[in-house]
N, C-alpha and C positions, 0 to 999 in steps of 0.2 A: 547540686545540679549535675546529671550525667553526660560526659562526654561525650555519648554517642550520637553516630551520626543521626540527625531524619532525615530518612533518603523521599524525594519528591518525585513520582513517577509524572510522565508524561502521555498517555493514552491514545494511541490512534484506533477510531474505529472504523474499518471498512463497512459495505452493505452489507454482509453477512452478521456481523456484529450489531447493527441497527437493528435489522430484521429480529435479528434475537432479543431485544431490548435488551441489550448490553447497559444502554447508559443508564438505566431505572435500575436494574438489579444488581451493578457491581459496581458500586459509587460508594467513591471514602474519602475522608478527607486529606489523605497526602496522594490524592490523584488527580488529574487536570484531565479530563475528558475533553478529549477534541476531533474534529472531521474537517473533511471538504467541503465546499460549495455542489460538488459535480458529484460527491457520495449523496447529501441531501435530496440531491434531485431525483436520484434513484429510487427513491422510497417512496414508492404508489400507493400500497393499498391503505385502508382505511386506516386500519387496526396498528400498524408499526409508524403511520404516520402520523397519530393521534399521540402516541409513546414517544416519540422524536420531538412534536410541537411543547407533550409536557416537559420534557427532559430542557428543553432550549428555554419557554419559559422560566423555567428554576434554576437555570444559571448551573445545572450540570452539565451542561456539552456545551463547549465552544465550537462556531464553526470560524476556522482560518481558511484563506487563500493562500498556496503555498506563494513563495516570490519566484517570478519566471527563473532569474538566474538557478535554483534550485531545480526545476522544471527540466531546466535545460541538463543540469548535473545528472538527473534522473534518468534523462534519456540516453546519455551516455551510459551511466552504468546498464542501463536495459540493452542498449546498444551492443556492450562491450560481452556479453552475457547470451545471449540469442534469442532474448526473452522477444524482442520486439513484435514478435507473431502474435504475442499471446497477451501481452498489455494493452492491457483498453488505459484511452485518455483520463477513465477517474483513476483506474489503478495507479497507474501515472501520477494522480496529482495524491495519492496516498503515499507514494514511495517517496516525493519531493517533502512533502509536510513531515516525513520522518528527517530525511538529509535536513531539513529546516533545522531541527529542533536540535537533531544531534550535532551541529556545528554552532548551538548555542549553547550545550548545555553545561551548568557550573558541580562544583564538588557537589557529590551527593543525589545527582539528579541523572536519572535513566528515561530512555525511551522506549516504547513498547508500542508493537501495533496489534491489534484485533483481527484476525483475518484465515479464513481456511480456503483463501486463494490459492494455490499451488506455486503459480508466476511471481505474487506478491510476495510470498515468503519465500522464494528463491532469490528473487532481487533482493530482498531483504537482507538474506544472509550471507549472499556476497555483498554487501555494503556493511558488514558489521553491524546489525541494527537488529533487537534482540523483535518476537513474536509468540503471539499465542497465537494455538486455534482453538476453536471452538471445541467442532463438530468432527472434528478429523484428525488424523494423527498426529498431520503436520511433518514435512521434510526436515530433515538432519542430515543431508548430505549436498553440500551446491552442486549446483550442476552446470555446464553450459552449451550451450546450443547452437547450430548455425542453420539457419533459414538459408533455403534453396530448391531451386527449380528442380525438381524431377527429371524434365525435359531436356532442357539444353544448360545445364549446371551454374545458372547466372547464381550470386553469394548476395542476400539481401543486406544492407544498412539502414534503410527506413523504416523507422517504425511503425508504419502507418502503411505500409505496405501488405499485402495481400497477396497479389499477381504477377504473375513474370512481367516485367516492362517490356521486358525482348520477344515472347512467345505465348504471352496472356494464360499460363500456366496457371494454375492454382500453387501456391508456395507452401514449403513443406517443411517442419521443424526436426531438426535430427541430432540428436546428443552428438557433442564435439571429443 
């Protein structure tokens, strides 16, 4: 019997990764494919969402809801980061279902997300939390950003923000 480890990955795929049937063509068995609830809902068209129902059927893609407290964690790192311009709420619950997993996870077992989001795997790797991308080269450098008013220089903390509250600006992301 060999000593070695088997390392058990943990899989997040975003909508880019769905769209690409990720979960039909890179399935193995020391990997746990998993998503959102609010990544699922994304996936309209026929053709990826046919690929998605089989994938679920056959018990290769799990879909979790990350736990708010983790939500909440997420939004702070998005927070703390500048990302908040640029996170959509399922991005959000991709980066939370990462923090999920990587504050459970035991010897031997990694996480990984699916994603050629830009913001995603910026957050990502300011939270130590390893990514492919697909399609794209994918960042190697974090970055961080501060959101603000052009106009009258109001500094954003909502994520969910858009607009100057003080001068109905349009708000603006700018490397920090």
């Amino acid at each position: 019997m060999s000593n070695e480890l088997i390392q058990r990955k943990y899989v997040i795929l975003d909508t880019s990764a769905l769209l690409a049937k990720y979960q039909l063509l890179h399935y193995s068995s020391d990997a746990v494919l998993m998503t959102t609830p609010l990544v699922v809902d994304e996936v309209k068209d026929y053709e990826s969402r046919s690929a998605l129902d089989l994938a679920m059927s056959l018990g290769k893609l799990l879909i979790v809801e990350p736990q708010e407290a983790l939500i909440n964690k997420a939004r702070d790192v998005v927070r703390s980061i500048g990302e908040n311009y640029s996170i959509s709420p399922t991005d959000l619950s991709i980066v939370a279902l990462a923090l999920q997993l990587k504050d459970k996870l035991k010897r031997g077992e990694v996480v990984v997300v699916i994603t050629d989001d830009y913001s995603i795997q910026n957050t990502l790797l300011n939270a130590g939390i390893a990514f492919k991308p697909l399609r794209t080269r994918g960042i190697r450098i974090p970055r961080k950003y501060v959101v603000v008013c052009p106009t009258c220089g109001y500094v954003s903390v909502n994520i969910l923000e858009k607009t100057c509250p003080l001068c109905n600006t349009p708000l603006t992301k700018l490397s920090s």
